[in-house]
py3Dmol code that shows the C-alpha trace and the ligand (Angstrom):
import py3Dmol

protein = """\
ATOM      1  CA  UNK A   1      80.794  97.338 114.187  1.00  0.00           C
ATOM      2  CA  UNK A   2      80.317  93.537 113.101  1.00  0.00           C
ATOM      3  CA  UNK A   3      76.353  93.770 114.184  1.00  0.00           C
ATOM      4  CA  UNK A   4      75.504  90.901 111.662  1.00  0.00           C
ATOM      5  CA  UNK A   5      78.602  88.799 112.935  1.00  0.00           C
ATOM      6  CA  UNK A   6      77.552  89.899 116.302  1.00  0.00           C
ATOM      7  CA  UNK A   7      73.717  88.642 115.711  1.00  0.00           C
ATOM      8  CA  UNK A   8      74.674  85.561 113.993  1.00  0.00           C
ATOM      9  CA  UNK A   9      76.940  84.376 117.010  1.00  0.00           C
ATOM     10  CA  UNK A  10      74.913  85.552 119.423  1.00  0.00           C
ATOM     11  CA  UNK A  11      71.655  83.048 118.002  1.00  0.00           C
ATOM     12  CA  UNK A  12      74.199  80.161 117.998  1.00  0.00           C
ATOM     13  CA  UNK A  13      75.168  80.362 121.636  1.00  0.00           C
ATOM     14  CA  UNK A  14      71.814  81.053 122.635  1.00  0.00           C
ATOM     15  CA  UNK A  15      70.830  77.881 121.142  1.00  0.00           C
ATOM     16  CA  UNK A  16      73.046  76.347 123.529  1.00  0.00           C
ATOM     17  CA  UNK A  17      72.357  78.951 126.370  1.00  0.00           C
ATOM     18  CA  UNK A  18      68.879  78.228 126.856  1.00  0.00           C
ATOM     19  CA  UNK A  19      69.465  74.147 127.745  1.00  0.00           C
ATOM     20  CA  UNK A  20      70.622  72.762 131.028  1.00  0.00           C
ATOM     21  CA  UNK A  21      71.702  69.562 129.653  1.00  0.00           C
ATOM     22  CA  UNK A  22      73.041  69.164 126.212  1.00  0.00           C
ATOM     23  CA  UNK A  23      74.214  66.424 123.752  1.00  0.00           C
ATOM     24  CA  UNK A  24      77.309  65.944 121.483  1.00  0.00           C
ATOM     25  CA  UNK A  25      75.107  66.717 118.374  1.00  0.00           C
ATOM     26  CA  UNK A  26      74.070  70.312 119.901  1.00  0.00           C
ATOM     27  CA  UNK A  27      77.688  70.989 120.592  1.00  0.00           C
ATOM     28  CA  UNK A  28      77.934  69.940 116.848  1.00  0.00           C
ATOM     29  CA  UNK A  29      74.984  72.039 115.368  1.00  0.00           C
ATOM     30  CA  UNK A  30      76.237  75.722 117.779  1.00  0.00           C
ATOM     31  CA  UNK A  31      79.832  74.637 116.162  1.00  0.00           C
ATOM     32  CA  UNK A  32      78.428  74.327 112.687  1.00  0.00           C
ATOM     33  CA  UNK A  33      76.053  77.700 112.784  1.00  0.00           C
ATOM     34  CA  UNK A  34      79.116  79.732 114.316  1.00  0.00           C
ATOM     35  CA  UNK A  35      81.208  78.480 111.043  1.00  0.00           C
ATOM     36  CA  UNK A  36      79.414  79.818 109.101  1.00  0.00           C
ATOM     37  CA  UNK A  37      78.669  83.234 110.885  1.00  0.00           C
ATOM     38  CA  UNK A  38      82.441  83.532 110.551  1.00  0.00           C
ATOM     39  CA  UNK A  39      82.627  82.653 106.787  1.00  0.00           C
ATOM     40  CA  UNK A  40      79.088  84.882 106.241  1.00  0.00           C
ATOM     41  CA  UNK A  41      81.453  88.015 108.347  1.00  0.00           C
ATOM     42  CA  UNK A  42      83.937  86.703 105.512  1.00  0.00           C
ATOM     43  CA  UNK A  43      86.532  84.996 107.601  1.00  0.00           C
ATOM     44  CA  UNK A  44      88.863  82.720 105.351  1.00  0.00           C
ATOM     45  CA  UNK A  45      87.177  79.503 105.251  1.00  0.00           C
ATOM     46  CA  UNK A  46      90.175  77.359 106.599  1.00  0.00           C
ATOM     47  CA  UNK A  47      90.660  80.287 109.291  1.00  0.00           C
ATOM     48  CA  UNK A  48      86.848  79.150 110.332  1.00  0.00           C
ATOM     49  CA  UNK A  49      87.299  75.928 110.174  1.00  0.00           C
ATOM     50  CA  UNK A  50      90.377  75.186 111.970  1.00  0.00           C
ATOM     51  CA  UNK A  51      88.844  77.545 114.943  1.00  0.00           C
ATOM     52  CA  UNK A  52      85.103  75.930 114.981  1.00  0.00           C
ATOM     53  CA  UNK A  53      87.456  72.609 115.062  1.00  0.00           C
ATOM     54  CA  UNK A  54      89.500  73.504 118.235  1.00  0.00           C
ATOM     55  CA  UNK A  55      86.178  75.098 119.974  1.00  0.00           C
ATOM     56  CA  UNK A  56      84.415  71.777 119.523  1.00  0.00           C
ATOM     57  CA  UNK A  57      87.792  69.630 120.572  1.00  0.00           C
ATOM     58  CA  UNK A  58      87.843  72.308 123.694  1.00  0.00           C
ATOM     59  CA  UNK A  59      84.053  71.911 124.606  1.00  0.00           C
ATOM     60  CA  UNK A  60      84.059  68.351 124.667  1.00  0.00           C
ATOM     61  CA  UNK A  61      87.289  68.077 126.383  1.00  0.00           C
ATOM     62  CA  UNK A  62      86.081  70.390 128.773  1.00  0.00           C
ATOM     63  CA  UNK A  63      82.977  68.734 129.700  1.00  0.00           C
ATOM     64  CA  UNK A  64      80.418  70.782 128.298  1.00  0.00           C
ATOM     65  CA  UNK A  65      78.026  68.258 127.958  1.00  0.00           C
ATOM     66  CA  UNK A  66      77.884  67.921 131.933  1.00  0.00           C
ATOM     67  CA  UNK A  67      78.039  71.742 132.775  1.00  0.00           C
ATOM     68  CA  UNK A  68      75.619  73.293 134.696  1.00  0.00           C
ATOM     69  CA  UNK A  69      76.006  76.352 132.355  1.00  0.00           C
ATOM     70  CA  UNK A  70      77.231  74.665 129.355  1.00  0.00           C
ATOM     71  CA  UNK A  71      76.243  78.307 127.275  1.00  0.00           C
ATOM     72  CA  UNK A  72      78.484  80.572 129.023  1.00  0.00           C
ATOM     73  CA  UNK A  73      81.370  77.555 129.052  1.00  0.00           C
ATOM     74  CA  UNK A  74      80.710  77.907 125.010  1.00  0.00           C
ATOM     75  CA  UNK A  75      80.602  81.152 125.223  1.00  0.00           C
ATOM     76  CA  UNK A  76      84.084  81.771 127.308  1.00  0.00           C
ATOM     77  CA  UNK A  77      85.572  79.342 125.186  1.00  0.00           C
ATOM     78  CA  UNK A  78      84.294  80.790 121.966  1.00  0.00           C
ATOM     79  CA  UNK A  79      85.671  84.499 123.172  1.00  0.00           C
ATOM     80  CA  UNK A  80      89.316  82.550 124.246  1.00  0.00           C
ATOM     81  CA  UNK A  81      89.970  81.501 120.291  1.00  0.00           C
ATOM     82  CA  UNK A  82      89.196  84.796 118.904  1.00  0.00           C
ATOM     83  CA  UNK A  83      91.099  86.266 121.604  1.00  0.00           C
ATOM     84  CA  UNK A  84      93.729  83.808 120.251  1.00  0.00           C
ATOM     85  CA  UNK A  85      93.201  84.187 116.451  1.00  0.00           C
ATOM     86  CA  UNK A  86      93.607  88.435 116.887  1.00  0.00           C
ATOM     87  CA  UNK A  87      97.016  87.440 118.553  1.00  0.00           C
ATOM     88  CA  UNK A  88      96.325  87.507 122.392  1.00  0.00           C
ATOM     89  CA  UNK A  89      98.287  90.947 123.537  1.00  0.00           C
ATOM     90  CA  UNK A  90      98.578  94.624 121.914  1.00  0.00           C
ATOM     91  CA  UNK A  91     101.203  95.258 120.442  1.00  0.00           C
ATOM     92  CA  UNK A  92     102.770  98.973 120.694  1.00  0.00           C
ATOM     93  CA  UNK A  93     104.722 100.538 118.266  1.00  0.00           C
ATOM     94  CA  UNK A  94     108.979 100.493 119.248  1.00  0.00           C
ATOM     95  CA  UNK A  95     109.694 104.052 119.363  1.00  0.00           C
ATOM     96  CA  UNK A  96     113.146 103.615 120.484  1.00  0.00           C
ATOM     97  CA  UNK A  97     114.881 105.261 117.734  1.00  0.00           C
ATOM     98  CA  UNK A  98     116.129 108.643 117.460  1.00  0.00           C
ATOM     99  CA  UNK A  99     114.531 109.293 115.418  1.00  0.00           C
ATOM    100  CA  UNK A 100     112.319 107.048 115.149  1.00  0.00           C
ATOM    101  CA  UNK A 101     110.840 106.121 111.187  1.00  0.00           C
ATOM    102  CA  UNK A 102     107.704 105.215 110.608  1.00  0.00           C
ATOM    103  CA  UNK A 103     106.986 104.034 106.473  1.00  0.00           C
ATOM    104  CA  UNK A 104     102.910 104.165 106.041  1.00  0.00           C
ATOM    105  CA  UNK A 105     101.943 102.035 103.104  1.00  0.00           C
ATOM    106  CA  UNK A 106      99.019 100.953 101.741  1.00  0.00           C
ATOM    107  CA  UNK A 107      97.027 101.141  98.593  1.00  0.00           C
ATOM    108  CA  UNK A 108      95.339 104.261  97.188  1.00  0.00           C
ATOM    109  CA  UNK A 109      91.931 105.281  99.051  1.00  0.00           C
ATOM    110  CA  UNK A 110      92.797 102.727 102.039  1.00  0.00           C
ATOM    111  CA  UNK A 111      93.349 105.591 104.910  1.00  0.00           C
ATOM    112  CA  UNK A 112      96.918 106.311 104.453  1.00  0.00           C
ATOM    113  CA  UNK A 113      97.073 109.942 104.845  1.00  0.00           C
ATOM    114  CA  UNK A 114      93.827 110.029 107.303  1.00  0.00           C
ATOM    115  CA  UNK A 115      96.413 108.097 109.596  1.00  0.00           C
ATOM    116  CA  UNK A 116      99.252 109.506 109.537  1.00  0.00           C
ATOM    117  CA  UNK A 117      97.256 112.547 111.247  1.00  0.00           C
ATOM    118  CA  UNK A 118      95.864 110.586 113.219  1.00  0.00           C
ATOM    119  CA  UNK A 119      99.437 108.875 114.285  1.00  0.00           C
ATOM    120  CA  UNK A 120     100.698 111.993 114.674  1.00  0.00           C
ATOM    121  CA  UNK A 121      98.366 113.517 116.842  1.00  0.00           C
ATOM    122  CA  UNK A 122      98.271 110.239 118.616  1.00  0.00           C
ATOM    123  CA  UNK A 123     102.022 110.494 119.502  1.00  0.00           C
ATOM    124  CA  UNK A 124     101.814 114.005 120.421  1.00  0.00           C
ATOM    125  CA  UNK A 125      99.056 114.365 122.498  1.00  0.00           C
ATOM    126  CA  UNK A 126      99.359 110.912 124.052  1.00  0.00           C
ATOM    127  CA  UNK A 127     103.560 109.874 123.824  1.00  0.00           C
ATOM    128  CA  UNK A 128     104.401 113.679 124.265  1.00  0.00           C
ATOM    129  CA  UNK A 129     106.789 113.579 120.844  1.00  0.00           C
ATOM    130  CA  UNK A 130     107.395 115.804 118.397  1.00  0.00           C
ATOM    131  CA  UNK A 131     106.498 114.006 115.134  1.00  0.00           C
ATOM    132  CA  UNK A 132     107.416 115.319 111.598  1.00  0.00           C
ATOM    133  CA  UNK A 133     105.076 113.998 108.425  1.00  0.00           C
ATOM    134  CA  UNK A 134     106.372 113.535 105.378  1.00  0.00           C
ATOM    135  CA  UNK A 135     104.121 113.929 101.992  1.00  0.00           C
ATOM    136  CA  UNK A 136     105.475 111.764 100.078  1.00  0.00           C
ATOM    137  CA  UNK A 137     102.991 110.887  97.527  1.00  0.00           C
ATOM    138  CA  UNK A 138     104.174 112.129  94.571  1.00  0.00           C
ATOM    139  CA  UNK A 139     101.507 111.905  92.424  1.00  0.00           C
ATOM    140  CA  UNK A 140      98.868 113.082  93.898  1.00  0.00           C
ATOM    141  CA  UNK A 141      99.492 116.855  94.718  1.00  0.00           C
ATOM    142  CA  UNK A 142      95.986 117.100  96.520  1.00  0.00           C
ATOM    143  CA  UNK A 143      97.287 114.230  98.941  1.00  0.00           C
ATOM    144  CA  UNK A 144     100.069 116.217  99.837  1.00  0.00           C
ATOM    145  CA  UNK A 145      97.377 119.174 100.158  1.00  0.00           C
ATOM    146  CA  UNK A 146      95.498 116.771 102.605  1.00  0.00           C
ATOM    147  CA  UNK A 147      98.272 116.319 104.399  1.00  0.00           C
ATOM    148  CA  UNK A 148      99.047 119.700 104.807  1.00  0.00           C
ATOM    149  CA  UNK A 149      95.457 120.475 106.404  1.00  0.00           C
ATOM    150  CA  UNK A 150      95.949 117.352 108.848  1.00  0.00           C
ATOM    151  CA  UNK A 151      98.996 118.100 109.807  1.00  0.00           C
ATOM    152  CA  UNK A 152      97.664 122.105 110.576  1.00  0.00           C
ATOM    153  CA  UNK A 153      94.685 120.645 112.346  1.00  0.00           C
ATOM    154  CA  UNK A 154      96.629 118.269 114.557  1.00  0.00           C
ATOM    155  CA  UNK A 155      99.164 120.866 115.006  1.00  0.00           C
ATOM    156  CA  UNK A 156     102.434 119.361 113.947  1.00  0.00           C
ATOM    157  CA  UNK A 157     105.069 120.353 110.925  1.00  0.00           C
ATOM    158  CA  UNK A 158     104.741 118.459 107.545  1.00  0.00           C
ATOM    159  CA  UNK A 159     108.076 118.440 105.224  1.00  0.00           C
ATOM    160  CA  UNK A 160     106.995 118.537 101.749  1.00  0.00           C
ATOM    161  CA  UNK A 161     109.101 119.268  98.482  1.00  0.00           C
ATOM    162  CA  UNK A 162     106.491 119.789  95.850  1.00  0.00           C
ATOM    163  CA  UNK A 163     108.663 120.232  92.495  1.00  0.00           C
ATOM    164  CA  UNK A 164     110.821 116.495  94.040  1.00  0.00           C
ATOM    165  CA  UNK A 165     109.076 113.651  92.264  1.00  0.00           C
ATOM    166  CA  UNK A 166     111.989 111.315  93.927  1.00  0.00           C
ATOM    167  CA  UNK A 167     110.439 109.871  97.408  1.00  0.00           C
ATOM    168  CA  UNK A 168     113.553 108.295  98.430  1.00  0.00           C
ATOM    169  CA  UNK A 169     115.196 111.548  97.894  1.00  0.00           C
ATOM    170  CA  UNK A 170     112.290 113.076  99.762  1.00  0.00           C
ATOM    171  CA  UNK A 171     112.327 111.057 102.943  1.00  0.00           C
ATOM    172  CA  UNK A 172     115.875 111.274 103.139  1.00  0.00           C
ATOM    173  CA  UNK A 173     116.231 114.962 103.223  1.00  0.00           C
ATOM    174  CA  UNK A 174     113.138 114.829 105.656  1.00  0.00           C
ATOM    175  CA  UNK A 175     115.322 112.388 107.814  1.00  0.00           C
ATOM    176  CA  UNK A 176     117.630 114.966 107.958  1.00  0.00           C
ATOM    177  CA  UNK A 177     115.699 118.061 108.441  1.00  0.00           C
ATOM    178  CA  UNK A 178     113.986 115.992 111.222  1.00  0.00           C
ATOM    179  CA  UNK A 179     117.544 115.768 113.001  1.00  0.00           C
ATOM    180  CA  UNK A 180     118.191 119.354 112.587  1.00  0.00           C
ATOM    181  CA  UNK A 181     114.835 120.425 113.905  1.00  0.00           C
ATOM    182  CA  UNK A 182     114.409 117.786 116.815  1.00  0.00           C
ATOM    183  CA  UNK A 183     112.126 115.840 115.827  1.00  0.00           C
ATOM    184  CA  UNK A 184     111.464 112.549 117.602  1.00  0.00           C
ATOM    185  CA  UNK A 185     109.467 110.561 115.000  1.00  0.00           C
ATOM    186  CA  UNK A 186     109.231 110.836 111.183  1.00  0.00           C
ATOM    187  CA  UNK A 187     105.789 109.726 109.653  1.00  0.00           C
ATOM    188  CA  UNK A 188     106.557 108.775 105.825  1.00  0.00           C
ATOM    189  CA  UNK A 189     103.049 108.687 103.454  1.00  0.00           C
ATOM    190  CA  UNK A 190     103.589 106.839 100.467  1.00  0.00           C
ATOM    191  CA  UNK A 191     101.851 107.251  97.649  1.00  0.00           C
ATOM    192  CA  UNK A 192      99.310 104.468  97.202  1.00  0.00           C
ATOM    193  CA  UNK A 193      97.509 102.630  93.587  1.00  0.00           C
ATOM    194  CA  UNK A 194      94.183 101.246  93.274  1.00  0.00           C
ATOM    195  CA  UNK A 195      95.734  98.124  92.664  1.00  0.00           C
ATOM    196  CA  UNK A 196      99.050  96.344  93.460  1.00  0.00           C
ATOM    197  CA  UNK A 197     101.629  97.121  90.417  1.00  0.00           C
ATOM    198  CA  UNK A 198     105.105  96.280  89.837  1.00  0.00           C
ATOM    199  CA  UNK A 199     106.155 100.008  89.800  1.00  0.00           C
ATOM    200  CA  UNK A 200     104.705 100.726  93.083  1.00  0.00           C
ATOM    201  CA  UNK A 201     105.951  97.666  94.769  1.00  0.00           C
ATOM    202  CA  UNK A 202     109.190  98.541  93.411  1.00  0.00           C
ATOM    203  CA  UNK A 203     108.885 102.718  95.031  1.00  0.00           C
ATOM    204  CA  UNK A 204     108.052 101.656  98.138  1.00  0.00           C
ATOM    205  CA  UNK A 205     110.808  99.014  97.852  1.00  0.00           C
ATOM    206  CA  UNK A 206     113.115 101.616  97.281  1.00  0.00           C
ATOM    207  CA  UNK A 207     111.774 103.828 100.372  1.00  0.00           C
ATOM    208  CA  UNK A 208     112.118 101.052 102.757  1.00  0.00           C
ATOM    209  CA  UNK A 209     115.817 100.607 101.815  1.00  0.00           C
ATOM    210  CA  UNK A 210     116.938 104.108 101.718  1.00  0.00           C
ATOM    211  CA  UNK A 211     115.206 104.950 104.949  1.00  0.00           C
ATOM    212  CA  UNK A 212     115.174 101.814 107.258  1.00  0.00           C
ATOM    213  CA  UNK A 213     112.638 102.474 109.263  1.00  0.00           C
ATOM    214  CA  UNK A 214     111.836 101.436 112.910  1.00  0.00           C
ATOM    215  CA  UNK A 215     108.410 100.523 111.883  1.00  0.00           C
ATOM    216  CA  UNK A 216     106.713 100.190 109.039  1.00  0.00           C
ATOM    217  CA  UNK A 217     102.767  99.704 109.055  1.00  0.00           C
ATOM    218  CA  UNK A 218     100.385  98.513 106.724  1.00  0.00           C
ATOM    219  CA  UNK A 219      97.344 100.066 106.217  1.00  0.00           C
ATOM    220  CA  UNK A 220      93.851  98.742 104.990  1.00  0.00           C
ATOM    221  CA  UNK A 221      90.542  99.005 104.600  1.00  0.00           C
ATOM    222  CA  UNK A 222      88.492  96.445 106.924  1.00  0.00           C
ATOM    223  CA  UNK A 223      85.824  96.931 104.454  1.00  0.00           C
ATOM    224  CA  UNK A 224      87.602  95.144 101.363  1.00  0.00           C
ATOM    225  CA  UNK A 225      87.537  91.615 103.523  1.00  0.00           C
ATOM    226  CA  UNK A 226      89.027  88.766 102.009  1.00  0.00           C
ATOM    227  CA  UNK A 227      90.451  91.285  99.457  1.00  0.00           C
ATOM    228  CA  UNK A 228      92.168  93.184 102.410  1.00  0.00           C
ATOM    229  CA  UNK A 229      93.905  89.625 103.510  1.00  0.00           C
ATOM    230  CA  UNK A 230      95.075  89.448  99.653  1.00  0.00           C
ATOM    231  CA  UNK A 231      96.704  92.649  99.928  1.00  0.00           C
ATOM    232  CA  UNK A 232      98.207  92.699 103.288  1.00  0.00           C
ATOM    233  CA  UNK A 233      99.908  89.432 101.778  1.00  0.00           C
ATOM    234  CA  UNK A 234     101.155  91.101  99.295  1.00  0.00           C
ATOM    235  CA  UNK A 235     102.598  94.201 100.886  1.00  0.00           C
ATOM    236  CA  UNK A 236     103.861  91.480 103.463  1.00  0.00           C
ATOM    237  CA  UNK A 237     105.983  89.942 101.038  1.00  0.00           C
ATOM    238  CA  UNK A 238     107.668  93.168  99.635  1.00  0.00           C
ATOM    239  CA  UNK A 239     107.730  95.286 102.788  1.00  0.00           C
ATOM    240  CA  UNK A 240     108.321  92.638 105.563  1.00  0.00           C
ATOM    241  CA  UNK A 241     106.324  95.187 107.906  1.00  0.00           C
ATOM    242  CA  UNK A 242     106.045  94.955 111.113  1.00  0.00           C
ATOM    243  CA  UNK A 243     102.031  96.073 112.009  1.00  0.00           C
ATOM    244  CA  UNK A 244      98.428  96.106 110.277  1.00  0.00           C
ATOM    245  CA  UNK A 245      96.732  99.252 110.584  1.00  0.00           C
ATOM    246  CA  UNK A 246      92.563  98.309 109.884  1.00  0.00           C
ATOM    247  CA  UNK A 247      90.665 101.097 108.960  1.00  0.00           C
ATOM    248  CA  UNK A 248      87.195 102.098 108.098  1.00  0.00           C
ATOM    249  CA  UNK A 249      86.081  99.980 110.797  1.00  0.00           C
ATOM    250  CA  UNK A 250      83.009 102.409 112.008  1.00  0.00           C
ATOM    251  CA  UNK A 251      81.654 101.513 108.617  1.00  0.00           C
ATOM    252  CA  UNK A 252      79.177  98.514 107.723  1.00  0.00           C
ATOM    253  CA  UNK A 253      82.352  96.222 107.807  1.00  0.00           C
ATOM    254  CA  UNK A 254      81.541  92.430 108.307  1.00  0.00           C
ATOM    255  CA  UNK A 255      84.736  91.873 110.255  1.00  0.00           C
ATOM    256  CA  UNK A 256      86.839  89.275 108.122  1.00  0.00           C
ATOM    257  CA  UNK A 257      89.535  91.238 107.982  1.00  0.00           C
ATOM    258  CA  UNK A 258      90.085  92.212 111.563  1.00  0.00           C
ATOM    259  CA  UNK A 259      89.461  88.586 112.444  1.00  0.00           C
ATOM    260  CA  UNK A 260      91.434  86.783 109.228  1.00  0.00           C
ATOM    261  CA  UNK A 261      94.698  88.762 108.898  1.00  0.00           C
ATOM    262  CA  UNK A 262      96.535  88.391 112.012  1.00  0.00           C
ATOM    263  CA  UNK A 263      96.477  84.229 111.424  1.00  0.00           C
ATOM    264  CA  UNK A 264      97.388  84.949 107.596  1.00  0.00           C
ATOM    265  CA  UNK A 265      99.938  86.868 108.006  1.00  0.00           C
ATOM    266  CA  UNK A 266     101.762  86.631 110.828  1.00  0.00           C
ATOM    267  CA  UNK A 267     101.442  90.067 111.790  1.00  0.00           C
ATOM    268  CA  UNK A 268      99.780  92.030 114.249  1.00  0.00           C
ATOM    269  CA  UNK A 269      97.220  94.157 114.046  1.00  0.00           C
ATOM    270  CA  UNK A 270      98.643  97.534 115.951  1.00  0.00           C
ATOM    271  CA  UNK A 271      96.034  99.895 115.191  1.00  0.00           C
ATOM    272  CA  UNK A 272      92.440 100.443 114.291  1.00  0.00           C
ATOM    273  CA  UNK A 273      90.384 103.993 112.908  1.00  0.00           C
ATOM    274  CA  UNK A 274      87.178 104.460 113.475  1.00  0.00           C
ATOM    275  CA  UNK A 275      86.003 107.238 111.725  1.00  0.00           C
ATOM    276  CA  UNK A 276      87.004 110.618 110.111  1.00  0.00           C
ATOM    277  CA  UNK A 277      88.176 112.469 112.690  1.00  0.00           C
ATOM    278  CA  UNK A 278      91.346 112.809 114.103  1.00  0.00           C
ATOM    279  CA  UNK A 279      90.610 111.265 117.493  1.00  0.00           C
ATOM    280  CA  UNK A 280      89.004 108.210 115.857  1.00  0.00           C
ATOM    281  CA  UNK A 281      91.938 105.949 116.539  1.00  0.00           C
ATOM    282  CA  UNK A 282      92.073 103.034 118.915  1.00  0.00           C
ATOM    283  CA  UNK A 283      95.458 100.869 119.979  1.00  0.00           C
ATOM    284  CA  UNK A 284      94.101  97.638 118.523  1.00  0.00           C
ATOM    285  CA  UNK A 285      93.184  94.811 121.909  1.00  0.00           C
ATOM    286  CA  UNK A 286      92.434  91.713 120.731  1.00  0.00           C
ATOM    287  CA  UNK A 287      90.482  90.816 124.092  1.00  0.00           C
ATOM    288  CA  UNK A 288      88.068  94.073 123.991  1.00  0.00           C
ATOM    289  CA  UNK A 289      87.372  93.139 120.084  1.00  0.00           C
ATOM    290  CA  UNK A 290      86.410  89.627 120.984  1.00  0.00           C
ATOM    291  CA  UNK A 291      83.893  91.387 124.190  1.00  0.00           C
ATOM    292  CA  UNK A 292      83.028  93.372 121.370  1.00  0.00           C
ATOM    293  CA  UNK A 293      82.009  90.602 118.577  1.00  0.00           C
ATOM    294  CA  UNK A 294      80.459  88.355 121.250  1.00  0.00           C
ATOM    295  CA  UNK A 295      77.907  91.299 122.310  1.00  0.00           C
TER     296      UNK A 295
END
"""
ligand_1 = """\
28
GDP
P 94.820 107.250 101.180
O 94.567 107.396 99.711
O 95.237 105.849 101.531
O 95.762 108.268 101.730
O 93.398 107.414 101.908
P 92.757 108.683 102.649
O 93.399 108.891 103.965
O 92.705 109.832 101.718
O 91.294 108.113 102.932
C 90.375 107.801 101.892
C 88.977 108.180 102.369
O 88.591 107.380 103.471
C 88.880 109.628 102.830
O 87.646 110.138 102.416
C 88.928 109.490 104.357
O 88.258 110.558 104.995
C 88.235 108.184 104.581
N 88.671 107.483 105.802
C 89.928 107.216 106.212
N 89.925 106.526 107.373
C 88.628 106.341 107.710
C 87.959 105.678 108.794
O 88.544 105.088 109.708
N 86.586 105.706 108.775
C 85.896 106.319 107.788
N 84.567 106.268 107.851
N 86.484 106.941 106.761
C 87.824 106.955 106.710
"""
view = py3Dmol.view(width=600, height=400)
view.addModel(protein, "pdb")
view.setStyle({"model": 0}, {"cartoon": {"style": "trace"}})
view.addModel(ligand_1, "xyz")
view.setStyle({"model": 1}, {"stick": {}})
view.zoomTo()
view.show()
C-alpha cells in the first residue's frame, strides 16, 4: 500500500535524518521534496500545500534547527499532520437504531456489493447482529446474483424482489420484512453508473428519503485518486452521507484519495477493503495509516 508515497517520504526525511545540525534552507528543501511526494501520490495540490506549510511553520517553531535529532522531530511532526488531515480518531458506525439502515452508494464497479458482504459479515461475526441485505440494484440482475452468493458465503439472509424494478418500493418492504424477522441492521445496495447522471442521483435521492437511514456510506475506489475526491463531492452534495468507505486499497493505489478526501469533504473515512475476500476489511485509523505511509 502507498510504497512509492512511502519511498518518496522516506528519502526526504532521511535527507534530514542523517545531519546533526541543520539550516532553515534544509528544513525548506525536506518541506519542498515531501510536497511533491504528496502531489506525485496525487494529493490535491492545495491539500499539499497548506500541510507542507504548517509542517515547516511547526519545525521552525519547534526548534528543529537546534535539535539533537532534528529527523525524527520532522519525522513526528510530519506523522502528527497526516494524523490530522485523515481526521485524528475512528469513527464507528451509530448502530443505535432498531433497526438500524444502512444506504451503500457508490458508482458502478467501485466495491459496492463486495462491501456490503463484507459489512455484513463484519457486524455479525464481530457486533453479534443479525443483518439483512438488500439487492437493490435493479439493473443489474447478476449484482443481485452476487449478492446472493455473498450473502450465502457470509451466512446471512438477502431480501430480493427480482420482477420489482422500484428500489424505494424495495427497501421499504425490506424495512419491513426486517421488523418481522428480527433483524437488527438493514444493508441497502444501490445500484451504481459508470458515471454520475441525473437519473441516478435522482434514485438514490429517492432511497434516502423513503428509507432514512441511520447511516449512509459512500463507497470508492482509492485507485481513481483525484477522480475519487470528485465523486465523493458529488455524492456528498446529494446524499449528505455520513462515512467514506475506500476500497481497492491492496491494489497499486498511490494514496491521494485516502489522504485528500477527509479534508475535502468533511467526512470521515469509516472503513477501508483490502482485498477480495470477505475478511479483507479494516475499521479505518487514521494514526496506524500515517505509521503505515511513514514506513
Ligand atoms: P459494485 O459495482 O460497486 O457493486 O462493485 P463490486 O463489489 O462488484 O466490485 C467490483 C470489482 O472490484 C469486483 O471484481 C470485486 O471483486 C472487486 N473489489 C471490490 N473490493 C475490492 C478490494 O478491496 N480489493 C480488490 N482488489 N478488489 C475489490
Amino acid at each position: 500500500m502507498f510504497n512509492s508515497l512511502q519511498d518518496k517520504l522516506d528519502k526526504a526525511l532521511q535527507n534530514i535524518q542523517g545531519r546533526g545540525k541543520i539550516t532553515e534552507i534544509n528544513v525548506a528543501e525536506t518541506v519542498k521534496e515531501i510536497r511533491r511526494a504528496l502531489v506525485d501520490a496525487d494529493v490535491n495540490y492545495k491539500v499539499a500545500k497548506d500541510l507542507t506549510k504548517r509542517v515547516q511553520d511547526k519545525a521552525l517553531g519547534q526548534n528543529v534547527l537546534t535539535s539533537i535529532t532534528p529527523g525524527q522531530l520532522m519525522t513526528k511532526i510530519v506523522h502528527d499532520e497526516l494524523v490530522e488531515l485523515m481526521g485524528t480518531t475512528q469513527e464507528g458506525i451509530n448502530l443505535s437504531d432498531k433497526p438500524t439502515i444502512i444506504l451503500i452508494a457508490g458508482l458502478q464497479g467501485s466495491g459496492k456489493t463486495t462491501f456490503s458482504g463484507k459489512l455484513a459479515n463484519y457486524l455479525k461475526q464481530k457486533r453479534s447482529k443479525n443483518p439483512l441485505l438488500v439487492a437493490c440494484d435493479v439493473y443489474r440482475p447478476a449484482a443481485i446474483d452476487q449478492l446472493t452468493v455473498l450473502a450465502d458465503q457470509v451466512g446471512v439472509t438477502i431480501y430480493k424482489e427480482i420482477e420489482n424494478k422500484n428500489p424505494v418500493e424495495i427497501s421499504q418492504n425490506a424495512i419491513q420484512f426486517a421488523k418481522e424477522n428480527k433483524h437488527d441492521v438493514v444493508i441497502i445496495d444501490t445500484a451504481g453508473r459508470l458515471a454520475i447522471d441525473e437519473a441516478m442521483m435522482n434514485e438514490i435521492r429517492n432511497v434516502h428519503q423513503a428509507v432514512k437511514p441511520t447511516e449512509t456510506l459512500f463507497v470508492v475506489d482509492a485507485m481513481t485518486g483525484q477522480d475519487a475526491v470528485n465523486t465523493a463531492l458529488a455524492f456528498n452534495h446529494v446524499l449528505d452521507y455520513n462515512g467514506v468507505v475506500l476500497t481497492k486499497l491492496d491494489g497499486d493505489t498511490r494514496g491521494g484519495a485516502a489522504l485528500t478526501v477527509r479534508s475535502v469533504v468533511h467526512k470521515p473515512i469509516k472503513f477501508i477493503s483490502t482485498g477480495e475476500k470477505m475478511e479483507a476489511l479494516d475499521l479505518f485509523y487514521p494514526e496506524r495509516m500515517a505509521d503505515r505511509i511513514l514506513g
